[in-house]
C-alpha positions in Angstrom: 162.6 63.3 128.3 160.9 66.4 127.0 161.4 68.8 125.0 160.7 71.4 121.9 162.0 70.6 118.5 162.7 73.8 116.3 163.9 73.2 112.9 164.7 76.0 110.1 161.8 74.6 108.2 159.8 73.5 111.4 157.5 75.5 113.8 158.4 74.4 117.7 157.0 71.3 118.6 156.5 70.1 122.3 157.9 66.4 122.3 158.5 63.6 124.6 160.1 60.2 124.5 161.7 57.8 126.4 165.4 56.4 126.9 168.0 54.1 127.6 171.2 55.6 128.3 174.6 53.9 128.8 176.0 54.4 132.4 179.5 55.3 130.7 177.4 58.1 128.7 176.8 61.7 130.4 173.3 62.0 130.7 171.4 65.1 130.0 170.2 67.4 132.5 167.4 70.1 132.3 168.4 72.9 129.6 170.8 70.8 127.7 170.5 71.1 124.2 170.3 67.9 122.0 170.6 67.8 118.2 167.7 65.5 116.9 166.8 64.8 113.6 163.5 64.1 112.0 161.4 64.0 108.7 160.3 66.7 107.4 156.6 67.4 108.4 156.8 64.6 110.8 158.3 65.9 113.9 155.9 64.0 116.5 156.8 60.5 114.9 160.1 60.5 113.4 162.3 62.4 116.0 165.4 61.0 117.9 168.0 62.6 119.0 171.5 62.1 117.1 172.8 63.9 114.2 172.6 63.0 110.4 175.3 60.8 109.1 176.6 62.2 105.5 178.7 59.2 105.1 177.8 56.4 102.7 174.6 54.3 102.6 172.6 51.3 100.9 173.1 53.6 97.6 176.7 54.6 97.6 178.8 57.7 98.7 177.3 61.8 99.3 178.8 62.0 95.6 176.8 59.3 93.7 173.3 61.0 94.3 
């Protein structure tokens, strides 16, 4: 899969990767648009394609931070 990643605080960035996807999932097809996430100033590394979960984690609820 490639792609470019444009972020509000990112530049667009050419990537490319490679996946497994479920037979039962729709796969994508030229022009789709995928959310990705990533770290912050490390786009080329760090992206995958998914969306940010606000729920809790290893430190407790969105309202304990």
């Amino acid at each position: 899969m490639s792609g470019t990643v444009a972020g509000p605080s990112t530049a667009p960035r050419e990537i490319y990767g490679k996946f497994v996807w479920k037979m039962a999932d729709t796969w994508p097809e030229p022009g789709d648009q995928l959310p990705v996430v990533y770290k912050v100033g490390k786009v080329d590394t760090t992206w995958k394609v998914g969306t940010m979960d606000v729920g809790s984690d290893e430190f407790g609820g969105p309202g304990q931070y």
